[in-house]
PDB file with one MODEL, atoms N, CA, C and O in Angstrom:
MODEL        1
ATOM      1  N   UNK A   1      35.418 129.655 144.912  1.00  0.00           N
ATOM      2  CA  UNK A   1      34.887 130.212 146.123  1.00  0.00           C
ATOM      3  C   UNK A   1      33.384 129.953 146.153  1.00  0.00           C
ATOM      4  O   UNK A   1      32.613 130.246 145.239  1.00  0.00           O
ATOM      5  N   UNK A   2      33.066 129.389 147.269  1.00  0.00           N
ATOM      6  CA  UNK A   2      31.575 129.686 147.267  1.00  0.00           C
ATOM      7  C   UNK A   2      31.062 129.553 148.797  1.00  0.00           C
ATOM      8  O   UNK A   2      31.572 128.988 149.764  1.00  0.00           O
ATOM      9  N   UNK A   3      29.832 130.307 148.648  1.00  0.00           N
ATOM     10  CA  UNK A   3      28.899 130.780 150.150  1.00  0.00           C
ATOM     11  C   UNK A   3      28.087 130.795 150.094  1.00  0.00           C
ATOM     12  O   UNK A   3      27.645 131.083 148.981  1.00  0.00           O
ATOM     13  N   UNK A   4      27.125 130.517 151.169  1.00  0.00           N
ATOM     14  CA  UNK A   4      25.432 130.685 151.447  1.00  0.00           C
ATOM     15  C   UNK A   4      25.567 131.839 151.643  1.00  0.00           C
ATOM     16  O   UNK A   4      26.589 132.267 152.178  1.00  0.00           O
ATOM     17  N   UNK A   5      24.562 132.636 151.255  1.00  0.00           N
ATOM     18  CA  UNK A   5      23.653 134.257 151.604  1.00  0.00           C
ATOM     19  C   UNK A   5      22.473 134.117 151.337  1.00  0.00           C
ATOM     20  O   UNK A   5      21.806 133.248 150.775  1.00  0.00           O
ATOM     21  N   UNK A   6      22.161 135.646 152.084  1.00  0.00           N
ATOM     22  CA  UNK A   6      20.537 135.418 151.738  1.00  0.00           C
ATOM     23  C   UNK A   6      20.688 136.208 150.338  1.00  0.00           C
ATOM     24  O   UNK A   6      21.606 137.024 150.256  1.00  0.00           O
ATOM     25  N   UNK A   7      19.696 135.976 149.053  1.00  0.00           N
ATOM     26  CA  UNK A   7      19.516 136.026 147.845  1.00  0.00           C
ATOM     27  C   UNK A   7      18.334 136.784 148.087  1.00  0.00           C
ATOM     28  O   UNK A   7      17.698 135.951 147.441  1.00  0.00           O
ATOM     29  N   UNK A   8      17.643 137.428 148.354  1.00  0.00           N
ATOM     30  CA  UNK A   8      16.173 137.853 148.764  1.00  0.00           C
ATOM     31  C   UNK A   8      16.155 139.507 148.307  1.00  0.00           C
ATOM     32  O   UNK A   8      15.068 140.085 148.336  1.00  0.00           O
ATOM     33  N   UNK A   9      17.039 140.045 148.004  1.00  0.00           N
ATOM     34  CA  UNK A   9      17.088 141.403 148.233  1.00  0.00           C
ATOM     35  C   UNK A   9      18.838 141.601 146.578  1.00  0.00           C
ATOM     36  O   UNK A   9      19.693 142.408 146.212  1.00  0.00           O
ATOM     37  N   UNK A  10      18.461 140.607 146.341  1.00  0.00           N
ATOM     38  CA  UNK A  10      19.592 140.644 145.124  1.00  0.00           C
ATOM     39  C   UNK A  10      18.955 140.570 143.663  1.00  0.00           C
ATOM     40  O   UNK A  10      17.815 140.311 144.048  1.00  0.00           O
ATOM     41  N   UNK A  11      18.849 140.602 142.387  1.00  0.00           N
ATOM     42  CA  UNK A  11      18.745 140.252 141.213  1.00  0.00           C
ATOM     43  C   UNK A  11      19.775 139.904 140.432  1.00  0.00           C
ATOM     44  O   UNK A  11      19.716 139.194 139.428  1.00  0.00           O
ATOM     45  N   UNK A  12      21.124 140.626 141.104  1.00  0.00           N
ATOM     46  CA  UNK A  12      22.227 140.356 139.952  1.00  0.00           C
ATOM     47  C   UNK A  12      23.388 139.556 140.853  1.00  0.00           C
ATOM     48  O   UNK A  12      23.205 139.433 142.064  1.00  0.00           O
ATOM     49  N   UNK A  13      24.428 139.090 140.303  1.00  0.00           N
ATOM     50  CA  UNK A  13      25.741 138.517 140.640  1.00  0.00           C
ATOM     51  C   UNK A  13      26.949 139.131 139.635  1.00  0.00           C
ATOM     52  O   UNK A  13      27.254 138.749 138.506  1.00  0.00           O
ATOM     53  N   UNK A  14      27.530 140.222 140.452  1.00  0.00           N
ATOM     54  CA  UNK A  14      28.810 140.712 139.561  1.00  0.00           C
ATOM     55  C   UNK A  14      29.957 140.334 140.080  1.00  0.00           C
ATOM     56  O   UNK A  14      30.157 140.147 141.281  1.00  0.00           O
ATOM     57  N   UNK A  15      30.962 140.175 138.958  1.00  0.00           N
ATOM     58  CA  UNK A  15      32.437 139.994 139.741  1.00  0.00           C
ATOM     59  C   UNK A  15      32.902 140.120 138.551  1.00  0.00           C
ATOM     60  O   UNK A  15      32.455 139.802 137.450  1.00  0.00           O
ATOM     61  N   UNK A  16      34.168 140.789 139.007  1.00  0.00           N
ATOM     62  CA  UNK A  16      35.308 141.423 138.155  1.00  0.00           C
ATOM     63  C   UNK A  16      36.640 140.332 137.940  1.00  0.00           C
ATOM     64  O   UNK A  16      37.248 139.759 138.844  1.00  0.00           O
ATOM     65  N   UNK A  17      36.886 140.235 136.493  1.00  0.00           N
ATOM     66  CA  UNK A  17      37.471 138.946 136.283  1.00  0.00           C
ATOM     67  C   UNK A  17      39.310 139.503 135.433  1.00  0.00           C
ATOM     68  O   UNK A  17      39.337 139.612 134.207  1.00  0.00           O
ATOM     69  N   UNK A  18      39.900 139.627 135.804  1.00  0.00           N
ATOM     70  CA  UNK A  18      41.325 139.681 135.441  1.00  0.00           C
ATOM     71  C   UNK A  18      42.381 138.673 134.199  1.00  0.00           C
ATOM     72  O   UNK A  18      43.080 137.693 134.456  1.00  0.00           O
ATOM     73  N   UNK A  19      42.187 139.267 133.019  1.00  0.00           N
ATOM     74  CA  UNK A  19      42.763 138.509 132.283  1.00  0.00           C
ATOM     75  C   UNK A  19      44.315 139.129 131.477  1.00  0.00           C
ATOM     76  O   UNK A  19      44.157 140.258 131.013  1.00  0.00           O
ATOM     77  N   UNK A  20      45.393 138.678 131.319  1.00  0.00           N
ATOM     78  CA  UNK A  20      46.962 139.567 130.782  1.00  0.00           C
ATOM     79  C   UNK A  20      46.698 140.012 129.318  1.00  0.00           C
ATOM     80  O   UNK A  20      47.462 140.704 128.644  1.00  0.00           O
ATOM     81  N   UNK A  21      45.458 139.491 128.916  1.00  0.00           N
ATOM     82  CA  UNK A  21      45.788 140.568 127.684  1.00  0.00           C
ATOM     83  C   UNK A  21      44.483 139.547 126.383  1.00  0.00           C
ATOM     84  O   UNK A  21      44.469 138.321 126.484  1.00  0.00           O
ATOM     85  N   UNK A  22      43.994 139.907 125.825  1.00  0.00           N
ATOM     86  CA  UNK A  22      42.508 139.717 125.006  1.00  0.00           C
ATOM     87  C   UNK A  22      43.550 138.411 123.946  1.00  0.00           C
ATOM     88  O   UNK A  22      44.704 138.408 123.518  1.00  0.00           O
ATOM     89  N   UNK A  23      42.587 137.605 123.884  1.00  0.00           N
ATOM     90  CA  UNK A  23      42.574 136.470 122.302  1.00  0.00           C
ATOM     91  C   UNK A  23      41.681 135.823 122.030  1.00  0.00           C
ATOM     92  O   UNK A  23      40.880 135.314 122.814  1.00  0.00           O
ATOM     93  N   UNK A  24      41.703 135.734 120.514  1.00  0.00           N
ATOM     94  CA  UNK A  24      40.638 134.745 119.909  1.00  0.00           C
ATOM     95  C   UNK A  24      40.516 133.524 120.197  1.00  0.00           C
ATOM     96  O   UNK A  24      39.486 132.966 119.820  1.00  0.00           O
ATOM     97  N   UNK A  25      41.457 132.808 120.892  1.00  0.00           N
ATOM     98  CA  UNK A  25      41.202 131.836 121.698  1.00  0.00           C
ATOM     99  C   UNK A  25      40.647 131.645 123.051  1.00  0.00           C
ATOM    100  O   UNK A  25      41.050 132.369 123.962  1.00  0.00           O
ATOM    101  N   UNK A  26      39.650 130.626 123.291  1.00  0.00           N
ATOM    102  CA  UNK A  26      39.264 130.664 124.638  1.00  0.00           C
ATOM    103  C   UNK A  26      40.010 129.546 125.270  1.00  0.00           C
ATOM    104  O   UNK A  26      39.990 128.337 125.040  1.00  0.00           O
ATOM    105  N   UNK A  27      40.691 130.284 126.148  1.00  0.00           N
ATOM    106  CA  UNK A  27      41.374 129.360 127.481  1.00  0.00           C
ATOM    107  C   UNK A  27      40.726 128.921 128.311  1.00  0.00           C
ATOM    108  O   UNK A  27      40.543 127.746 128.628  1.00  0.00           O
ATOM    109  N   UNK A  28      40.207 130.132 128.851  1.00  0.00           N
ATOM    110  CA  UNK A  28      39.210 129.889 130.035  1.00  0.00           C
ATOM    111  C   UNK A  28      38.221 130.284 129.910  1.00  0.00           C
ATOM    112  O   UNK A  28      37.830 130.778 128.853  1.00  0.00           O
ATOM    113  N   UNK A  29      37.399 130.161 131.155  1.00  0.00           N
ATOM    114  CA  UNK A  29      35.583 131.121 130.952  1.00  0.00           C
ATOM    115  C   UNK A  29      35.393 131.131 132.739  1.00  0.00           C
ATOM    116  O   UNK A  29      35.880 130.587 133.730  1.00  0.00           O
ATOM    117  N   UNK A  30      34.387 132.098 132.388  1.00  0.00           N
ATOM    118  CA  UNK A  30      34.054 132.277 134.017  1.00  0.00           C
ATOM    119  C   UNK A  30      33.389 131.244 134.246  1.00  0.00           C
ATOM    120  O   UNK A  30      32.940 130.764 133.204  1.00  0.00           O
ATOM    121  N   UNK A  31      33.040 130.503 135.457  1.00  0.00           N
ATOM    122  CA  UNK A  31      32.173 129.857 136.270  1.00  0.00           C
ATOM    123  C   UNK A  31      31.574 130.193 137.701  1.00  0.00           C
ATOM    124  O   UNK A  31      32.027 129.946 138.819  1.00  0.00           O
ATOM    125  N   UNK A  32      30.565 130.749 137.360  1.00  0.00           N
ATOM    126  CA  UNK A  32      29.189 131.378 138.141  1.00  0.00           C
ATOM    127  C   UNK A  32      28.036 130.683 138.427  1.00  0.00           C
ATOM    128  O   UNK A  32      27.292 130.117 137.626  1.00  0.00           O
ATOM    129  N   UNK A  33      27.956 130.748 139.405  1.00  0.00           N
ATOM    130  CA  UNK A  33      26.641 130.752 140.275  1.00  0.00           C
ATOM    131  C   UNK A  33      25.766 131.035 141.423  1.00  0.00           C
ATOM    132  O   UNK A  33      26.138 130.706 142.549  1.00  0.00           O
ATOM    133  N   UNK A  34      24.779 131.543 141.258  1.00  0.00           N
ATOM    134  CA  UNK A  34      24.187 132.418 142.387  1.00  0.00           C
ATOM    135  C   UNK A  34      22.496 131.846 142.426  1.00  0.00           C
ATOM    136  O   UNK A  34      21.653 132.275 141.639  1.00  0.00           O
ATOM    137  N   UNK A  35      22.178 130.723 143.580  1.00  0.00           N
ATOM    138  CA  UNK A  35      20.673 130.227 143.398  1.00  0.00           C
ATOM    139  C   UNK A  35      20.516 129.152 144.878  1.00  0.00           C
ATOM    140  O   UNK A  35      21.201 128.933 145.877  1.00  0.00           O
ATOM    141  N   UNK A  36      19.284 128.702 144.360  1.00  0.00           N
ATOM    142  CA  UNK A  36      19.268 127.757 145.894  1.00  0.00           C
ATOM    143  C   UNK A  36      20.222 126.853 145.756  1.00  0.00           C
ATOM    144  O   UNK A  36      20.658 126.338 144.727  1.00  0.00           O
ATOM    145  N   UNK A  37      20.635 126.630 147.309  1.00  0.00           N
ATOM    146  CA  UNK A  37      21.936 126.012 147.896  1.00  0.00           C
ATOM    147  C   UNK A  37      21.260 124.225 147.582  1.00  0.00           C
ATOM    148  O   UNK A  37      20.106 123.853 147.794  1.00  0.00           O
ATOM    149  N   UNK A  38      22.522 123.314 146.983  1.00  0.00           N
ATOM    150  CA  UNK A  38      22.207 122.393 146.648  1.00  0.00           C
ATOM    151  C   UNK A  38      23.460 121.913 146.271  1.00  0.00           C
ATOM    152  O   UNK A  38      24.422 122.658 146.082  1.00  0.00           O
ATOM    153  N   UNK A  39      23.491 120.636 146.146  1.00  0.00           N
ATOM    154  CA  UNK A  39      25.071 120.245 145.889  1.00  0.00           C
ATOM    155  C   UNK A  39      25.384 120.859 144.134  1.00  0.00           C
ATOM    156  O   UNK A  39      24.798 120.850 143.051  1.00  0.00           O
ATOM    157  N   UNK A  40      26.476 121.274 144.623  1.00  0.00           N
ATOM    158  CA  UNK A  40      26.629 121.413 142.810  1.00  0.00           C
ATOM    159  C   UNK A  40      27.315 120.695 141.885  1.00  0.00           C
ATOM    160  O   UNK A  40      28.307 120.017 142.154  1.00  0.00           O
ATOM    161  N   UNK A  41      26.770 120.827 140.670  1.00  0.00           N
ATOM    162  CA  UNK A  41      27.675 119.706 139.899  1.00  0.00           C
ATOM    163  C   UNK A  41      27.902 120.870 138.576  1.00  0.00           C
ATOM    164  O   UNK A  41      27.075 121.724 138.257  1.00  0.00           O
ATOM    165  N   UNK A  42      29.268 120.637 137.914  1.00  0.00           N
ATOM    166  CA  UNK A  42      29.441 121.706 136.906  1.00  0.00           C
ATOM    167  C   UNK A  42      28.070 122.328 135.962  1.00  0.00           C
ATOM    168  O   UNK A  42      27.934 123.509 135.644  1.00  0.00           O
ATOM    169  N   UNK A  43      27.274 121.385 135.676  1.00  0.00           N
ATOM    170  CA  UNK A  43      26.153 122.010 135.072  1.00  0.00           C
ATOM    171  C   UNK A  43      25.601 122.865 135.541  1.00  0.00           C
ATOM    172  O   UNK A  43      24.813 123.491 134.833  1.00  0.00           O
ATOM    173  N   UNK A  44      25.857 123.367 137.398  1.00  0.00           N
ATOM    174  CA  UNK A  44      25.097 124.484 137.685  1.00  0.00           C
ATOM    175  C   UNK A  44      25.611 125.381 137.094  1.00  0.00           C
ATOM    176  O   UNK A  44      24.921 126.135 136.408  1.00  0.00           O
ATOM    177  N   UNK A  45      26.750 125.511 137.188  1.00  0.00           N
ATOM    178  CA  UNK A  45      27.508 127.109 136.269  1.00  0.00           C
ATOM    179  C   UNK A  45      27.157 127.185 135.084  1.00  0.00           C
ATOM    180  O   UNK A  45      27.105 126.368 134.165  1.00  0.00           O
ATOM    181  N   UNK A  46      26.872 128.460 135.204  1.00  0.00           N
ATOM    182  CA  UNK A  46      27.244 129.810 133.731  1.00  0.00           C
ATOM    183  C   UNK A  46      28.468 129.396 133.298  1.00  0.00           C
ATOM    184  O   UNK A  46      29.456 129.510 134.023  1.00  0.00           O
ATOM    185  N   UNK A  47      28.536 128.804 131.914  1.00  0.00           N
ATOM    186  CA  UNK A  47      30.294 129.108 131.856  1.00  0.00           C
ATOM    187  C   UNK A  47      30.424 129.401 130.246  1.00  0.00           C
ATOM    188  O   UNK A  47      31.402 129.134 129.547  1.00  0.00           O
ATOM    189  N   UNK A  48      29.006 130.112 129.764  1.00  0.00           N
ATOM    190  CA  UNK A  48      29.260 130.539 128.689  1.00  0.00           C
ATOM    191  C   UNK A  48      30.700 131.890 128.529  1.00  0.00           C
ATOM    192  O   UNK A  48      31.290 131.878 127.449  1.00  0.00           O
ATOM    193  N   UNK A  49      31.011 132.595 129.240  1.00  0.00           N
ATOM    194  CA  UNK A  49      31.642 133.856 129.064  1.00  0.00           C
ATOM    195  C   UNK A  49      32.943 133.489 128.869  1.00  0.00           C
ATOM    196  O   UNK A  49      33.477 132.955 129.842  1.00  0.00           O
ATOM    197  N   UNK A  50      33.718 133.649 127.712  1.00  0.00           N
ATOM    198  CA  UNK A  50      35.458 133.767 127.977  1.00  0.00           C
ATOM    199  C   UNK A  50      35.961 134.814 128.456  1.00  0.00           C
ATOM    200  O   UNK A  50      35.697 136.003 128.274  1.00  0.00           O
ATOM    201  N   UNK A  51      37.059 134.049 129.378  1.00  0.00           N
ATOM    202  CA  UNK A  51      37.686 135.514 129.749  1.00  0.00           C
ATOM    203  C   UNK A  51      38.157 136.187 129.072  1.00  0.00           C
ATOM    204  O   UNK A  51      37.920 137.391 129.168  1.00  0.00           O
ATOM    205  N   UNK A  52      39.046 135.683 128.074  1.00  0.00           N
ATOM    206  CA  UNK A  52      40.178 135.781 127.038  1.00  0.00           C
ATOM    207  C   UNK A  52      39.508 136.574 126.051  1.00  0.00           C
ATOM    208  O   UNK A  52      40.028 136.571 124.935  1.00  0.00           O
ATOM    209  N   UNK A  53      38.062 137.518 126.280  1.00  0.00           N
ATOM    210  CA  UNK A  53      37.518 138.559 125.441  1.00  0.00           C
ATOM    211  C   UNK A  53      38.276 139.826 125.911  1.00  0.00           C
ATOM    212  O   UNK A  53      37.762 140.788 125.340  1.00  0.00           O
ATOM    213  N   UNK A  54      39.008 140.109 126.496  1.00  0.00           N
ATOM    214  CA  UNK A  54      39.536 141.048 126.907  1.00  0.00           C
ATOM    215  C   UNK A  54      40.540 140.956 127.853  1.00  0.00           C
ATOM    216  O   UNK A  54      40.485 140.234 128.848  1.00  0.00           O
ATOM    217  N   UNK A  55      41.891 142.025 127.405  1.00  0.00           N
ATOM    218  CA  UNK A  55      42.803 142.325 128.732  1.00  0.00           C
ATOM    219  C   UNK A  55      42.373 143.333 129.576  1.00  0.00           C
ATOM    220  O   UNK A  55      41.457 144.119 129.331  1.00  0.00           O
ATOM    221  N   UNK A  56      43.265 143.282 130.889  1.00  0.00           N
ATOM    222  CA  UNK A  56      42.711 143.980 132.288  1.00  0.00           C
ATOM    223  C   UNK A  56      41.230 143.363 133.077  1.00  0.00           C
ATOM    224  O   UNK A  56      41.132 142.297 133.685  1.00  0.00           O
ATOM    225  N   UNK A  57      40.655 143.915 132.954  1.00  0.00           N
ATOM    226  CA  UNK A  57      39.882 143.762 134.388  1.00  0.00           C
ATOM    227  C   UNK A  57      38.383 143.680 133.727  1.00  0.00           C
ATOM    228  O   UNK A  57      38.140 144.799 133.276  1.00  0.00           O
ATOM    229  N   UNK A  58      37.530 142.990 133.546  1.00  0.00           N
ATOM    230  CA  UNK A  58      36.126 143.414 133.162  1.00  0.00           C
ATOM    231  C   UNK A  58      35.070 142.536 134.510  1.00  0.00           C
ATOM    232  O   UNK A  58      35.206 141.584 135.278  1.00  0.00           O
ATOM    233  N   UNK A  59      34.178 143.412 134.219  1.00  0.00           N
ATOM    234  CA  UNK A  59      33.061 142.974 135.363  1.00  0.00           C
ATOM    235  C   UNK A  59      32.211 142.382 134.182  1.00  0.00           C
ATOM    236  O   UNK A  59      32.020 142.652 132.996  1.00  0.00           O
ATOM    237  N   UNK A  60      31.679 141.182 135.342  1.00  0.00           N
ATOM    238  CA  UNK A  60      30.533 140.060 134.383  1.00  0.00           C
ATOM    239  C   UNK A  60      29.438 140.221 135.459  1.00  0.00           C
ATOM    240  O   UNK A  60      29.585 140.297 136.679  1.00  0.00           O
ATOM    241  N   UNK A  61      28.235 140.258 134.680  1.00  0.00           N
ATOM    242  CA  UNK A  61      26.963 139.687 135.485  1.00  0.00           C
ATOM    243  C   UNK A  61      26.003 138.663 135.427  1.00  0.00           C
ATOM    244  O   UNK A  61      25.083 138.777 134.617  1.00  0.00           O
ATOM    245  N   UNK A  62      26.047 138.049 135.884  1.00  0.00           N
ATOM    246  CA  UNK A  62      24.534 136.979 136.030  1.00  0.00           C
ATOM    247  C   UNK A  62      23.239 137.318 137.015  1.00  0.00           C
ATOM    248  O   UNK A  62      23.058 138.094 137.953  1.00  0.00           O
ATOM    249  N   UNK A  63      22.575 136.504 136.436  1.00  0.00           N
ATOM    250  CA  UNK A  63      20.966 136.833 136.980  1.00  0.00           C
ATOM    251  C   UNK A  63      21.057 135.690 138.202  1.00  0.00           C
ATOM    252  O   UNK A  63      21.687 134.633 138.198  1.00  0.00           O
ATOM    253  N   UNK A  64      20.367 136.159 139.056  1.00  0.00           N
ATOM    254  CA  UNK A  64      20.138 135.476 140.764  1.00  0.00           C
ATOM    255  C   UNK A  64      19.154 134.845 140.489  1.00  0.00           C
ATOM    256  O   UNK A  64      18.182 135.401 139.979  1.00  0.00           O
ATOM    257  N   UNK A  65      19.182 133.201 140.832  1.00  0.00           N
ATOM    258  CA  UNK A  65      18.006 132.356 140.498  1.00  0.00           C
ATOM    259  C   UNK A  65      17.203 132.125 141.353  1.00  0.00           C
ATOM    260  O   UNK A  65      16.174 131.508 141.081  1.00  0.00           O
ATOM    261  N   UNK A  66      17.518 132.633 142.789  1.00  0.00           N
ATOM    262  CA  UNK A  66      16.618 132.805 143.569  1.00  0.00           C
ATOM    263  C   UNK A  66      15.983 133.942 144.602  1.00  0.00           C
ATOM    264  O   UNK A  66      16.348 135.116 144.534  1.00  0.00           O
ATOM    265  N   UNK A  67      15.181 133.567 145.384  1.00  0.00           N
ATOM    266  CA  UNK A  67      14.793 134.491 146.297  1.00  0.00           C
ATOM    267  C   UNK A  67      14.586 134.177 147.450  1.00  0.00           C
ATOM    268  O   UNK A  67      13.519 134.374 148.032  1.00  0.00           O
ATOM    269  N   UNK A  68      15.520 133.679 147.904  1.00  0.00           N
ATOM    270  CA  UNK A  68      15.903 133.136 149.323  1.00  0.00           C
ATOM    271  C   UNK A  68      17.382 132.745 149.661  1.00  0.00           C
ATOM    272  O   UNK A  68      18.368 132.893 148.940  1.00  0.00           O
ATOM    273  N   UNK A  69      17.324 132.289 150.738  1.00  0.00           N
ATOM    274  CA  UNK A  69      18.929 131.748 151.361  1.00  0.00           C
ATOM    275  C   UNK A  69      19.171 131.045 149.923  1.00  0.00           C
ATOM    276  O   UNK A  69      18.278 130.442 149.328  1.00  0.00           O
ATOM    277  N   UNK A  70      20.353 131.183 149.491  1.00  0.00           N
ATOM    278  CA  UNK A  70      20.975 130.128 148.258  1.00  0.00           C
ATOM    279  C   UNK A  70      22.702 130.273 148.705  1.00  0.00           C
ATOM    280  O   UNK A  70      23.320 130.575 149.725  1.00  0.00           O
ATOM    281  N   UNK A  71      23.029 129.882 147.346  1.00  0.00           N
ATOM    282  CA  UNK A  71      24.588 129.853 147.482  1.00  0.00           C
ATOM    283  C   UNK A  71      25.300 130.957 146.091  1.00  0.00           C
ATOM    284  O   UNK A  71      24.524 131.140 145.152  1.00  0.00           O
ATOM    285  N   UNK A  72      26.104 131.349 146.035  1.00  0.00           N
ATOM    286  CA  UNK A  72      27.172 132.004 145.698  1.00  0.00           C
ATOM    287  C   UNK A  72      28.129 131.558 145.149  1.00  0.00           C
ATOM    288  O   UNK A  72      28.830 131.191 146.092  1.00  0.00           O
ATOM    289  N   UNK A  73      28.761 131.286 144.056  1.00  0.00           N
ATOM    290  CA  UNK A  73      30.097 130.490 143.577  1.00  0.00           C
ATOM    291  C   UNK A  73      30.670 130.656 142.526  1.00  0.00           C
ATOM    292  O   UNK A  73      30.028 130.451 141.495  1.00  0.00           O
ATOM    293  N   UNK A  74      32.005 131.063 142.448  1.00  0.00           N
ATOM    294  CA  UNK A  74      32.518 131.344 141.351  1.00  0.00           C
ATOM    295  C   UNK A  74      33.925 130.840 141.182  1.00  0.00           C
ATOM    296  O   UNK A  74      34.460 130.568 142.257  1.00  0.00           O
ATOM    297  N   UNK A  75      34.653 130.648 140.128  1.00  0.00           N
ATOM    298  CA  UNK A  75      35.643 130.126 139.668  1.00  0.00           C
ATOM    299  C   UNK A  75      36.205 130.411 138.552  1.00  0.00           C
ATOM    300  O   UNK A  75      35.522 131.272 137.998  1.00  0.00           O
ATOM    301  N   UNK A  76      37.098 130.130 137.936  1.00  0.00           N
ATOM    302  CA  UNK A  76      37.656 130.235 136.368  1.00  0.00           C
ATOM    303  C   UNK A  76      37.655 128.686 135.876  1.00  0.00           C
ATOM    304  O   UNK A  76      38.433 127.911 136.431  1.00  0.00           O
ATOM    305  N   UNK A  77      36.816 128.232 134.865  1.00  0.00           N
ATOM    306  CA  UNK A  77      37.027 126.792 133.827  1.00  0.00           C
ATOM    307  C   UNK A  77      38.294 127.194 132.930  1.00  0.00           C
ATOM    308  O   UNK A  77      38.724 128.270 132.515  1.00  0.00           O
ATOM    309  N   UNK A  78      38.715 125.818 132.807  1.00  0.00           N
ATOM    310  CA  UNK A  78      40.028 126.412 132.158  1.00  0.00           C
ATOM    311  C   UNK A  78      39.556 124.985 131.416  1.00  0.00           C
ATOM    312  O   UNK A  78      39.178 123.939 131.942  1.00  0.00           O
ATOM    313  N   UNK A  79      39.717 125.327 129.996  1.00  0.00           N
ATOM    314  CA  UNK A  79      38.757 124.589 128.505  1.00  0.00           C
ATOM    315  C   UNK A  79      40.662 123.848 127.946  1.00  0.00           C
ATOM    316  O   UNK A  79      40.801 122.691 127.551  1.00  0.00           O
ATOM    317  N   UNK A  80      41.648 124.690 128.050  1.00  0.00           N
ATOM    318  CA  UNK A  80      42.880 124.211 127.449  1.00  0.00           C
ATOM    319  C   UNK A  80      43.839 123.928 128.357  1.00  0.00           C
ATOM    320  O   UNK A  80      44.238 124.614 129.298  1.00  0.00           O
ATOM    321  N   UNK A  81      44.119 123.031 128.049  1.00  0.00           N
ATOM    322  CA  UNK A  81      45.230 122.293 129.446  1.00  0.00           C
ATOM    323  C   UNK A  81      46.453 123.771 129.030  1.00  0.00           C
ATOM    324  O   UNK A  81      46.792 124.159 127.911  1.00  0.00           O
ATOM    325  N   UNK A  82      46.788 124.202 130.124  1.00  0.00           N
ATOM    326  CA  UNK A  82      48.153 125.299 129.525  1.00  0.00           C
ATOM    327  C   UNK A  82      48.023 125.658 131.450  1.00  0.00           C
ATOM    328  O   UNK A  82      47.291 125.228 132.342  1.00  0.00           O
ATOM    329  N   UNK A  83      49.191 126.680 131.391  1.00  0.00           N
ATOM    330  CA  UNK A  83      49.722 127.149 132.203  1.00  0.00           C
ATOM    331  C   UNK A  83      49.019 128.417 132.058  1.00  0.00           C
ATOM    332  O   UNK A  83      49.170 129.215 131.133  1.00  0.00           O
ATOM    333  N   UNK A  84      48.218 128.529 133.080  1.00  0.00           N
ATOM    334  CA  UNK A  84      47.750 130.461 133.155  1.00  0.00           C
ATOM    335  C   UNK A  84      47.390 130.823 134.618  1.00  0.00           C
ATOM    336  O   UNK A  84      47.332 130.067 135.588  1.00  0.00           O
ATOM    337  N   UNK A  85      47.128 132.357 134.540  1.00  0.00           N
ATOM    338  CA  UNK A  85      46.901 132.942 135.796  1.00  0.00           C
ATOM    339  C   UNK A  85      45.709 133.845 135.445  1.00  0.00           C
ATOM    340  O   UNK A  85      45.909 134.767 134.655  1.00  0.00           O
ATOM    341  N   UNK A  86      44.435 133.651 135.987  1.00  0.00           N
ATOM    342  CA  UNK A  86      43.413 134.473 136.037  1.00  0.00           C
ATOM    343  C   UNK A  86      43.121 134.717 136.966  1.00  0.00           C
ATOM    344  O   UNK A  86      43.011 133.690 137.636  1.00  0.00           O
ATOM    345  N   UNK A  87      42.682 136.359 137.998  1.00  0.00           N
ATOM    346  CA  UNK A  87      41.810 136.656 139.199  1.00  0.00           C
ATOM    347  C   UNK A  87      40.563 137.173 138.657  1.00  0.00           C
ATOM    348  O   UNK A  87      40.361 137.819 137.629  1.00  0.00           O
ATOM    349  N   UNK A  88      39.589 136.662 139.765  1.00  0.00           N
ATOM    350  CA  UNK A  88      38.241 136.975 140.248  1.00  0.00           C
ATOM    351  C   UNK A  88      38.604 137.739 141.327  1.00  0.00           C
ATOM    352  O   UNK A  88      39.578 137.454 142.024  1.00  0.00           O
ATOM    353  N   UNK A  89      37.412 139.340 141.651  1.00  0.00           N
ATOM    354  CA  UNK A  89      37.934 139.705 142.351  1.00  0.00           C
ATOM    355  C   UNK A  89      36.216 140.501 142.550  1.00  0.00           C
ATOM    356  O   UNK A  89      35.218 140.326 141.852  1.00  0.00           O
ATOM    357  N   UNK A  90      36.443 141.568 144.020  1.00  0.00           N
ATOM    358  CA  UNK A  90      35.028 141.898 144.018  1.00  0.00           C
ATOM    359  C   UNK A  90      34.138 141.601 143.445  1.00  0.00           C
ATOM    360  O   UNK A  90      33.705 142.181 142.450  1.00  0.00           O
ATOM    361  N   UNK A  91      33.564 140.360 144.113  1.00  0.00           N
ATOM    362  CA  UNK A  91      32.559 139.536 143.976  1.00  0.00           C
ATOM    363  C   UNK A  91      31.015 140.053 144.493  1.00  0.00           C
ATOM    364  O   UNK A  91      31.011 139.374 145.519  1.00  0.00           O
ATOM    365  N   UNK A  92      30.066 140.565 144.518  1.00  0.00           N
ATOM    366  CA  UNK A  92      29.257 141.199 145.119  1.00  0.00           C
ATOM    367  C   UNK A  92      27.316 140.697 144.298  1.00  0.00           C
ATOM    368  O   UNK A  92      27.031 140.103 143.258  1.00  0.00           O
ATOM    369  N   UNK A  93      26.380 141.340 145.463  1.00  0.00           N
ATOM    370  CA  UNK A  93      25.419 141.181 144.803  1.00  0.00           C
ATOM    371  C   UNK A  93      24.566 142.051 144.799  1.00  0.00           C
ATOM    372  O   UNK A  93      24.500 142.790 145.782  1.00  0.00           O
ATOM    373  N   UNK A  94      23.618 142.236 143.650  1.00  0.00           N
ATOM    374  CA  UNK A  94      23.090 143.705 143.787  1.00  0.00           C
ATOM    375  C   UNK A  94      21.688 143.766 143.542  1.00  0.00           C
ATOM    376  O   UNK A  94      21.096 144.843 143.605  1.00  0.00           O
TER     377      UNK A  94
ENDMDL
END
């Protein structure tokens, strides 16, 4: 998912990420970004975080790289070819 907003009145980027249950393996990781609007190429994302640190629901945050109109974007990287199901969900900025 991703969107232009205005960034001006934000510092953080949270969203709540849905995983079936915690492992020491990383499957996936979040992919975040919140900064000036520009084409993106995977290096813009955050994609240090695994999801697979936890089951149920945890909220992640990143820092807003800008202070103006930018863009918004988030996703799940998936690091192991496999069959899975992860949600992102209330996505917000604060």
């Amino acid at each position: 998912m991703a969107q232009t907003t205005d960034l001006s009145d934000a510092d953080t980027l949270a969203l709540d990420v849905w995983s079936p249950e915690e492992s020491f393996n990383t499957i996936t990781k979040v992919a975040a970004y919140a900064g000036p609007e520009r084409p993106l190429t995977e290096s813009a994302f955050d994609t240090t975080r695994a999801v697979e640190d936890h089951g149920g629901w945890r909220t992640h945050e990143y820092p807003v790289e800008s202070a103006a109109d930018g863009l918004v974007a988030v996703g799940i990287s998936v690091v192991w070819e496999a069959k899975v199901t992860r949600y992102v969900d209330a996505v917000r900025l604060r």
